[in-house]
matplotlib code that plots the C-alpha trace (Angstrom):
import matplotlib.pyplot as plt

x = [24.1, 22.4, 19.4, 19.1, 15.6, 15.5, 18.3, 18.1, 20.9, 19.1, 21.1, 19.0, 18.2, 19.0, 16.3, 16.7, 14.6, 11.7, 8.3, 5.2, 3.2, -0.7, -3.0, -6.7, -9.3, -12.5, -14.7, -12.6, -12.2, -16.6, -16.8, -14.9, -16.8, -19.8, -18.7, -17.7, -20.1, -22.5, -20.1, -20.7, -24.1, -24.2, -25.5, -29.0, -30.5, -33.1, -31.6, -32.6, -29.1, -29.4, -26.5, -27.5, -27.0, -23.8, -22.6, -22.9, -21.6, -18.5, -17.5, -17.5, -19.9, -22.8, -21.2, -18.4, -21.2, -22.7, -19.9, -19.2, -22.6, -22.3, -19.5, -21.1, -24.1, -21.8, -19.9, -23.6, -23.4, -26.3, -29.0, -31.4, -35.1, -37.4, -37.7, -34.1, -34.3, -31.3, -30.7, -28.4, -29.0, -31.8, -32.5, -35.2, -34.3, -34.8, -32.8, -30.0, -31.1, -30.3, -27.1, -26.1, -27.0, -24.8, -22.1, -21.2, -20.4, -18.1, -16.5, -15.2, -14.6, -12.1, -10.9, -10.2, -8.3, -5.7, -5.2, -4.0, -2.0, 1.0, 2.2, -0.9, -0.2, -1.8, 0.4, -2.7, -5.0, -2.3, -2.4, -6.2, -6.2, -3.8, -5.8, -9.0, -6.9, -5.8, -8.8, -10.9, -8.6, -9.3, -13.2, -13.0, -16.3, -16.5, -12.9, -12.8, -16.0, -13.9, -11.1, -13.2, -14.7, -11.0, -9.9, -12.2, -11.6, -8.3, -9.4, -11.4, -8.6, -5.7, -7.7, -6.7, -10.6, -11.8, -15.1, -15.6, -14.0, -16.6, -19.0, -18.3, -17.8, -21.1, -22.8, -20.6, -20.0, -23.5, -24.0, -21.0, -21.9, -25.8, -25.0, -22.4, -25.4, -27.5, -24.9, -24.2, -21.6, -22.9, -23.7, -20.2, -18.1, -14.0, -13.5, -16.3, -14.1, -10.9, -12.8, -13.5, -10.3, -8.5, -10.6, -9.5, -6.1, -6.3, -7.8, -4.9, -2.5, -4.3, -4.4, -0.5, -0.3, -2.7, -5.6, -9.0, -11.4, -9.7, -10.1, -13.4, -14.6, -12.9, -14.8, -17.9, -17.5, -16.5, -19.2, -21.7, -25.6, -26.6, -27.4, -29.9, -32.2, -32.0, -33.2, -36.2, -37.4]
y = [-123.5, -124.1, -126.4, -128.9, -128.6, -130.7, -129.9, -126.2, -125.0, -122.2, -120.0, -120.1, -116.8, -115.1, -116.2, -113.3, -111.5, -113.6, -113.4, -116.2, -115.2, -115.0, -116.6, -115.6, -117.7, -116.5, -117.6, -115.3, -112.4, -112.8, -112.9, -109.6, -107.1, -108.6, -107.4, -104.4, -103.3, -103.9, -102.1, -98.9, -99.5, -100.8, -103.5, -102.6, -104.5, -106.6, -106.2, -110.1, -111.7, -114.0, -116.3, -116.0, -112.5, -112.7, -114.9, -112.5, -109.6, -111.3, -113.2, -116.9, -119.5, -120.1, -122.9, -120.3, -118.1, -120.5, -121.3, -117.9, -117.1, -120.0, -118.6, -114.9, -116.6, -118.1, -114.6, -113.2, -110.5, -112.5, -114.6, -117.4, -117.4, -119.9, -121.3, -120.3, -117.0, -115.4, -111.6, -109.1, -109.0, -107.1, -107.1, -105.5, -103.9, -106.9, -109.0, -106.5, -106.4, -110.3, -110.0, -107.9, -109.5, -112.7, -110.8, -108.4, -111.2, -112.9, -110.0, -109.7, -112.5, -112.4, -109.6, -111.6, -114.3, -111.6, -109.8, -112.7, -113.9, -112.0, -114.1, -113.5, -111.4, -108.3, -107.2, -107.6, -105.7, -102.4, -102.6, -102.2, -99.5, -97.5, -97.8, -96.6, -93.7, -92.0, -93.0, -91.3, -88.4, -88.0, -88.3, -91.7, -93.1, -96.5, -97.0, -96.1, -98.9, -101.6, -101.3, -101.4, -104.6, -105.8, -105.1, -107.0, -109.9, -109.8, -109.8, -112.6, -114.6, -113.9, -115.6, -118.5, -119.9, -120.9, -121.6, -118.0, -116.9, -118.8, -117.5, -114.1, -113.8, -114.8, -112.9, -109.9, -109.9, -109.9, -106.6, -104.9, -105.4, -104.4, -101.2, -99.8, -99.7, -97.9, -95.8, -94.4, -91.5, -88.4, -90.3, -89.1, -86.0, -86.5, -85.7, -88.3, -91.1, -90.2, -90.3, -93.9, -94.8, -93.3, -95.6, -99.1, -97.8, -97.4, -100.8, -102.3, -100.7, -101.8, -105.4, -105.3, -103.9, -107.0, -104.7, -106.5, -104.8, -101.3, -102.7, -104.2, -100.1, -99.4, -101.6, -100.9, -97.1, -97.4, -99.6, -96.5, -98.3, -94.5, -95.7, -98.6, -95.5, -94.6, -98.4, -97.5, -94.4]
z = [52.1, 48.5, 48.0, 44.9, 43.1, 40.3, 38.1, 39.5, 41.7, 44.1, 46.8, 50.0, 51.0, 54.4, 56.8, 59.0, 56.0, 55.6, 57.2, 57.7, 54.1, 55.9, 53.6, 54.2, 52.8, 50.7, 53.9, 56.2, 54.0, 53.3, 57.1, 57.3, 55.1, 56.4, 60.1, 58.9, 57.2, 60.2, 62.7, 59.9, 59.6, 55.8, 56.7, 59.4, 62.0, 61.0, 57.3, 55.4, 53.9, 51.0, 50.1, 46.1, 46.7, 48.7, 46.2, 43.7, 45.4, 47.2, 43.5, 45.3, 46.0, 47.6, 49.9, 50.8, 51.9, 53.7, 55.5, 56.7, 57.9, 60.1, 61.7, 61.8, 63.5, 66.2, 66.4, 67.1, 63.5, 62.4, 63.2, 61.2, 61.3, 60.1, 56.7, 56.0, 56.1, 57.5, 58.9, 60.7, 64.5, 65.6, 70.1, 71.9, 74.9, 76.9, 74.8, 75.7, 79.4, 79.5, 77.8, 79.9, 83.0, 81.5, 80.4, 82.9, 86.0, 83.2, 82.0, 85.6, 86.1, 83.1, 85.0, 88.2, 86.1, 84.6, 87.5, 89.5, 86.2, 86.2, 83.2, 80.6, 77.9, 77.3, 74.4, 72.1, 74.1, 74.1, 70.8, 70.8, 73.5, 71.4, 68.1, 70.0, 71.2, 68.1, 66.4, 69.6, 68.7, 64.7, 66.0, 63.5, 65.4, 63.4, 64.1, 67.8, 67.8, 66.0, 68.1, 71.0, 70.6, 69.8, 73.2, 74.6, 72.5, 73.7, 77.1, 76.5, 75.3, 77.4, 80.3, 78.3, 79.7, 75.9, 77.8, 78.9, 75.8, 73.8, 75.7, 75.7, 71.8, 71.2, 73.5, 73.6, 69.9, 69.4, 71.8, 70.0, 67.1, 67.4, 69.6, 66.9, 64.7, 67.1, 68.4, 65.2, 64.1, 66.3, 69.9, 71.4, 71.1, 71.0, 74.8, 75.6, 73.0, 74.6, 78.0, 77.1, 75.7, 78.5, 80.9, 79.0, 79.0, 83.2, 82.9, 81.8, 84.6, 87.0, 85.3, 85.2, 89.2, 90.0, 91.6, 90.4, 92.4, 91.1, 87.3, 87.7, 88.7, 86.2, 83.7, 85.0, 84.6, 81.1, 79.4, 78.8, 78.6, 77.3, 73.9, 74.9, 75.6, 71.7, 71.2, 73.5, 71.1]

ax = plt.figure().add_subplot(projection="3d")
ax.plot(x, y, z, "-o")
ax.set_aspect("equal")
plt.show()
């Protein structure tokens, strides 16, 4: 089959060859150096964020900037004081007492949903599982971290709940993101990242075998509170 464009005769190429092009926008791609750089640390709790000096940095505008530190705020990376003044996520120890008490019932509760949905994908979360692995592996802390949070996310979203999803990625985000910081590089040896790994992998099995209470231990024994007591000090 050939296509007429204009006056230009063009062969139409085998579509078996051709892939969906992914276009990221400037707001997306500000929005991800920003969340990297606070799960690294580059970017410190408490740390002030202009958008003149964002600007400047990222090469775009100010209302681009804007824009994505709206969505960071909802993702819980940030968080805006009073006049205007806008900063990376800083909790106290109670602030990450409540979260927890809020996020912990809906985490399994998530878990509840995918165990007794046998047709819920958890392709994504494998993937994640498998990138915390080899990363727990190389000792790649900041990796192992990142991947970590992205397991959850897809957790969050294969319940297909968008309310408890929404939820979740602020308040969990927010955690995440604020504990990488603390945690740091030298908080765990290997054995204790595989250890951790190993325990959302088991997750997963038991997800798939349709055993809730079995994941939900599971869960519980793998989301290490051991770095709040750095926060304290």
């Amino acid at each position: 089959m050939i296509f007429k464009l204009d006056a230009t005769t063009v062969a139409e190429p085998p579509t078996s060859s051709l892939t969906a092009i992914s276009r990221v926008s400037a707001k997306e791609m500000v929005m991800q150096q920003i969340r990297t750089a606070v799960m690294h640390g580059e970017l410190t709790p408490g740390q002030r964020l202009t958008e003149p000096a964002l600007a400047s940095t990222f090469g775009v505008g100010q209302a681009t900037i804007r824009e994505a530190l709206i969505e960071l705020e909802h993702q819980g990376f940030i968080q805006r004081g009073k006049p205007r003044k806008t900063f990376v996520t800083k909790l106290s120890v109670g602030e990450v007492d409540q979260i927890y008490a809020v996020r912990l019932p809906l985490e399994l509760a998530a878990l509840e949903m995918l165990a007794a949905n046998r047709d819920c994908s958890l392709s994504a979360c494998e993937q994640s599982y498998q990138a915390m692995l080899d990363a727990a592996r190389a000792g790649k802390v900041g990796e192992f971290k990142t991947h970590d949070l992205e397991f959850h996310r897809g957790l969050w979203a294969a319940t297909g709940n968008v309310y408890l999803k929404d939820v979740l990625e602020r308040l969990g985000t927010r955690l995440f993101a604020f504990a990488f910081v603390i945690i740091g590089q030298s908080h765990y040896t290997v054995p204790q990242l595989v250890d951790l790994s190993e325990k959302h992998g088991k997750i997963l099995t038991l997800l798939r075998a349709g055993d809730a209470e079995g994941a939900k231990q599971v869960m519980l024994a793998s989301m290490d509170r051991s770095w709040v007591k750095d926060l304290e000090s």
